[in-house]
N, C-alpha and C positions, 0 to 999 in steps of 0.2 A: 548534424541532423537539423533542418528545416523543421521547429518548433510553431506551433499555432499560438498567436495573444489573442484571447479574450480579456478585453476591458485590461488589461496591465499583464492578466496571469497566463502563464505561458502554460501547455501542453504538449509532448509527444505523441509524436502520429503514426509512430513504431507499433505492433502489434508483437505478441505473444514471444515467440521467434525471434521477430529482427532484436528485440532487446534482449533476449538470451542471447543472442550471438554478441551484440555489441558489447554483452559485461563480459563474455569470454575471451575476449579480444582485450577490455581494460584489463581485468584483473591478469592475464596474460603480462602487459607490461606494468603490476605492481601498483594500480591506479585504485582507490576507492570509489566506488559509486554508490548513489543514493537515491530511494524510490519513494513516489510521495503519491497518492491517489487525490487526484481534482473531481470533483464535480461540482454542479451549478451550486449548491449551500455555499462551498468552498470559494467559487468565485466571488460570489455574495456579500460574502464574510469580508473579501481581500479588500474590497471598496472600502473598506472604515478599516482596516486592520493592515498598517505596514507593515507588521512585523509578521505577520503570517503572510502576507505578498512576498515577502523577501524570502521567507522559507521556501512555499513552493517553488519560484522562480528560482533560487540557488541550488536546487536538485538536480540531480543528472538525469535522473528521468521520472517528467509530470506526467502517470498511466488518468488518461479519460475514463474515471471508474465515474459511469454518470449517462443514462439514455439522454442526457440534454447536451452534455457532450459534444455526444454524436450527430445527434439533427442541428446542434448550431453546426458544427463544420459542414453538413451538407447544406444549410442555408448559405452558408459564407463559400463552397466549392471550394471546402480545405480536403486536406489528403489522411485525416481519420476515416478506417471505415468500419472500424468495431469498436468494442469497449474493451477494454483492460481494468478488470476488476481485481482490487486488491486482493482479496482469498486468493481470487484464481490464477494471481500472477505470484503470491508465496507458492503456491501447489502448484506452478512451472519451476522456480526455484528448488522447493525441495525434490522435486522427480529430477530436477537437472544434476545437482549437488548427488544424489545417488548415484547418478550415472558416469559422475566424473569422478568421484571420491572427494569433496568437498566437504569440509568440517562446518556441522550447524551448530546456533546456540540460540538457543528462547529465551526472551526476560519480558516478565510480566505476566498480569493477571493472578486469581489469585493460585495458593498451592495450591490444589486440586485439580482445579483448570490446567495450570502448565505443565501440571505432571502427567495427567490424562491426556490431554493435546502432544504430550512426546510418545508416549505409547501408542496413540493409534496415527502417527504420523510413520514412528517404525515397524509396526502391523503393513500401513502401506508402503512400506518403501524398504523393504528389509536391507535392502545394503545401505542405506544410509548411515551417517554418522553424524549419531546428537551428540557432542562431543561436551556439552552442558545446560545448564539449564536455571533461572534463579527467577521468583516469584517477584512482583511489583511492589511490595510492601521492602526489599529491603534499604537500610538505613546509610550503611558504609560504603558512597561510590568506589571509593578510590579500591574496595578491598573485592569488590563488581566487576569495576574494568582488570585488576588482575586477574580475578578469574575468569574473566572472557579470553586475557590473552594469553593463559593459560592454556585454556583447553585447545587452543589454536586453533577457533573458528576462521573459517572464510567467510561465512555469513550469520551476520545476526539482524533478528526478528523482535523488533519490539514493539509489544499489545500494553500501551500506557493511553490509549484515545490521542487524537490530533487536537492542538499542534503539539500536545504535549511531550510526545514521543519525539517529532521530531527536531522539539527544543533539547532534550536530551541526546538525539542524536546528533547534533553539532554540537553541543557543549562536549559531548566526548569522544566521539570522531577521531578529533588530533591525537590522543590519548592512546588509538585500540589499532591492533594489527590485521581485524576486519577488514574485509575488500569490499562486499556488501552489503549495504544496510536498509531496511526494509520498516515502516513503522507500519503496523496490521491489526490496528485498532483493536474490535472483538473476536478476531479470525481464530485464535486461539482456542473459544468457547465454540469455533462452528469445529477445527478439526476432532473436539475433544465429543464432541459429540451433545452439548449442551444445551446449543442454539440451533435451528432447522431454517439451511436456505430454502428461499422460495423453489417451488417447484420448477424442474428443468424448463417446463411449460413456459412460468413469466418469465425465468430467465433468457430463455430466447427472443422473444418478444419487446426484450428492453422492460419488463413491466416488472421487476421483481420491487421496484421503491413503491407501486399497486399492490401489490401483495403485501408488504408489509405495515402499510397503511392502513389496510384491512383488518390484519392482526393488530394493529397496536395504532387505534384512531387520533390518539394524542400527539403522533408523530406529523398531524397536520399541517400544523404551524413551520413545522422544519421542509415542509414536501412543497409549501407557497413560494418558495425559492425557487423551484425547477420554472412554471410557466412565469414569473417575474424574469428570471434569465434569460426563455426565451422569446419572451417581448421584446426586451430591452437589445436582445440581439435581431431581433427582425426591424427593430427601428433604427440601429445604428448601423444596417448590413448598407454596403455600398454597391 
């Protein structure tokens, strides 16, 4: 796949679909793959931070979760033409994993959360299979990753925040018999019913980082990232 660089950090230009097809084709030949959500804070961030450049860029696939995203590759006449947002590409995941009999497993957030976020995930998806489940507080990796490759998931979902998640998920990666791996920051709290995405409304619009800027004004300072991004990409477009 023909990956998009911004400033160092790369992106897939794959929508909803083509990367369901594509992991069903890896894990098919026994291959693990890995999902990492970009947007402009993310790219931001990569400028001072090698070690989070190297994470995103060493994923299998960078989903454009990010309306700045998307209007830099129409500034640049790259081949993104939507967003891939994290929630929404776990909830292509788990409706896919139902459909083919794929084994799921949650880790992270707190109990309540995870456990509530498993019951209304199998409310909607009743053939699914949570084949386990373990909250973010616990202490004994090594006694974690057995029980991941215990319950014999194909895919595990981990709500620890970036990059932190997905410092754990290379650290343990080599360890787990996992084909898919997915870090999903709060997504946990939105399936559980705790947290309320923006209205279908902004989200179509691209406007749901307005909407929640709205709700939560302090998040200002994190939102100066999007037009700084796409300055800095309108200055360096060729």
């Amino acid at each position: 796949m023909q990956k998009e660089t911004y400033f160092g950090v790369n992106v897939s230009p794959l929508s909803y679909d083509e990367i369901l097809q594509d992991i069903e084709g890896r894990m098919l030949k026994n291959e693990q793959s890995t999902i990492i959500a970009v947007n402009p804070e993310k790219v931001m961030k990569a400028q001072e931070d090698e070690q989070l450049c190297e994470l995103i860029n060493n994923s299998t696939y960078q989903i454009p979760d990010g309306i700045g995203i998307l209007l830099a590759s129409k500034l640049k006449k790259g081949n993104i033409t939507s967003r891939v947002t994290g929630v929404d590409m776990m909830d292509k995941l788990l409706e896919f994993a139902s459909q083919k009999g794929y084994k799921v497993f949650l880790y992270g957030a707190k109990e309540e959360v995870v456990k509530k976020a498993k019951e209304k995930i199998e409310e909607k998806y009743p053939t699914i299979t949570i084949s386990g489940y373990e909250n973010g507080y616990v202490k004994d990796m090594d006694a974690l990753v057995h029980k991941i490759n215990e319950s014999q998931a194909d895919m595990l979902f981990v709500a620890m925040g970036s990059p932190r998640q997905e410092l754990w998920i290379r650290e343990h990666m080599p360890k787990l018999n996992v084909k898919v791996f997915q870090g999903v920051g709060g997504s946990f709290d939105v399936f559980a019913g705790h947290v309320q995405r923006a209205p279908e409304f902004y989200r179509n619009l691209g406007l749901e980082w307005f909407y929640r800027l709205m709700k939560e004004p302090h998040r200002l300072k994190r939102q100066m990232a999007l037009p700084k991004f796409l300055l800095k990409v309108l200055v360096s477009k060729k």
